[in-house]
C-alpha positions, 0 to 999 in steps of 0.5 A, spaced: 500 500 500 502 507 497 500 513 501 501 520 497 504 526 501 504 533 497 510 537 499 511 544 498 515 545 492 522 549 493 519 555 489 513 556 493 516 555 500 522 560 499 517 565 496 513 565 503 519 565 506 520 572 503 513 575 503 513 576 496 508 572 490 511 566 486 506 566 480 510 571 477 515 568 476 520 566 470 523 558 473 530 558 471 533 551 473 541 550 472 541 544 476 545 540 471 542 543 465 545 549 462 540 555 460 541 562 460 540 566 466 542 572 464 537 573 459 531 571 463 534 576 468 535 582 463 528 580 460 523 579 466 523 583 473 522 576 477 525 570 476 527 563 481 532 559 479 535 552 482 542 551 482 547 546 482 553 543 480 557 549 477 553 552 478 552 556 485 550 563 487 556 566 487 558 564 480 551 565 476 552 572 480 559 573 478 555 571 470 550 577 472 555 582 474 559 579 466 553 582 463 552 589 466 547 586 471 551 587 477 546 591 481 539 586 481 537 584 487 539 577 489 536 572 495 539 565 496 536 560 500 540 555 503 537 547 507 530 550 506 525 547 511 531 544 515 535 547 522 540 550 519 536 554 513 539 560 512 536 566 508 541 572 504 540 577 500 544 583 496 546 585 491 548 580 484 555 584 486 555 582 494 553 576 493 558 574 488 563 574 493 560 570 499 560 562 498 554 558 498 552 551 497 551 549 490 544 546 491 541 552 493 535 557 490 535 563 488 530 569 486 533 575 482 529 582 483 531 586 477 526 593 477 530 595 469 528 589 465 528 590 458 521 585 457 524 584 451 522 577 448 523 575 440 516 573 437 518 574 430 524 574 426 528 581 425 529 585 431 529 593 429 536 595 427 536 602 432 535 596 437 542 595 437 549 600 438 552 602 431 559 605 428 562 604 421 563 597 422 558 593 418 551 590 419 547 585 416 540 590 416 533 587 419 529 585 413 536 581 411 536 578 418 529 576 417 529 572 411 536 569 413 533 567 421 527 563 417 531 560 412 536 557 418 530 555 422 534 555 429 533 550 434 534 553 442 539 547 443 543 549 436 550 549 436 552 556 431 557 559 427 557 567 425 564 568 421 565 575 421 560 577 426 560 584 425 556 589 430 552 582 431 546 583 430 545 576 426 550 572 433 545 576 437 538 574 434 540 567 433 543 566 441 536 569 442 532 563 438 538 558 440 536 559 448 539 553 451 544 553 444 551 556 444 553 561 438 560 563 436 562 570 433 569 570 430 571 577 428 578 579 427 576 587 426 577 590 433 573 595 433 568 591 431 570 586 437 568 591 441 562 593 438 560 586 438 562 586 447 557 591 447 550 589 444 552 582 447 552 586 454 545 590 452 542 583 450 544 579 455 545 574 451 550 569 455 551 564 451 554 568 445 561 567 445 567 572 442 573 569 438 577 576 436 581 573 430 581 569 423 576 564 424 580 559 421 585 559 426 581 559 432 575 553 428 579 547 429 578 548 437 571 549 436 565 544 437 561 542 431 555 546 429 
């Protein structure tokens, strides 16, 4: 004989702990998986994320504070439910710098989020921060997104990145994919740093230089 027993979920525990809603939240896992934290962070005002492995507080927060995110309000918690639980909050920066057990949880405040959210192929160009260096224009990108069709967990080249827009549209798409940008103009490299910032794409990754010197290490799209 089986006898159920409904227990609280980890979100709805902590929640309560700090007084504040849980339904409207956006639930990142990192507990041996690898999502982006950063843009769910950059995009929504509220979000609660498990974390494990490599993946503890204080380095999803130092990820945060990567990408411009160093003043979002962070709370861990710590043994839920048991004696020795523990509740600390600060900001991402503050907490970057403690130790915390890597199973712990996390609810990030960010009062600036950006809400943006990709529905459609083709993100307006004045979205992005623009010089001399080249950029492949919105209704090009969108016919070049749909012709692609990326997968969230897609593995993607963009040699010769330029300003990035076409890497940062398809780092948006490919959430849980991971896009390389190879580019050997510098100021371009840094341009391509800055929209990455802007976007809070994480899993866009730089390469300054050839392509073909740097491919051979890479993973295979």
């Amino acid at each position: 004989e089986c006898v159920r027993y409904c227990g609280i979920s980890s979100l709805v525990y902590f929640a309560s702990k700090l007084e504040m809603s849980w339904d409207d939240a956006k639930i990142v896992s990192m507990h041996g998986r690898r999502q982006n934290l950063v843009s769910a962070v950059a995009q929504n005002k509220k979000v609660f994320s498990l974390t494990g492995g490599e993946h503890s507080p204080q380095m999803l927060c130092a990820k945060l504070c990567e990408h411009g995110l160093s003043d979002v309000k962070v709370y861990v918690g710590e043994n839920l439910s048991y004696p020795e639980e523990k509740l600390t909050s600060g900001t991402a920066e503050e907490i970057s710098k403690l130790n915390f057990p890597s199973l712990s949880v996390m609810m990030i405040l960010n009062e600036n989020a950006n809400g943006f959210e990709p529905v459609v192929h083709g993100i307006a160009d004045d979205r992005f921060m623009r010089s001399k260096v080249p950029m492949t224009k919105q209704e090009v990108r969108s016919v070049s997104m749909s012709k692609l069709m990326p997968k969230a967990t897609d593995v993607i080249y963009d040699i010769g990145a330029g300003t990035g827009s076409c890497s940062i549209e398809l780092a948006l798409l490919a959430k849980q994919g991971k896009v390389w940008a190879f580019e050997r103009n510098p100021v371009a490299v840094e341009l391509l740093g800055k929209n990455k910032e802007l976007f809070g794409v994480q899993n866009l990754e730089i390469i300054a230089g050839e392509a073909l010197e740097n491919i051979k290490d890479m993973p295979a799209p």
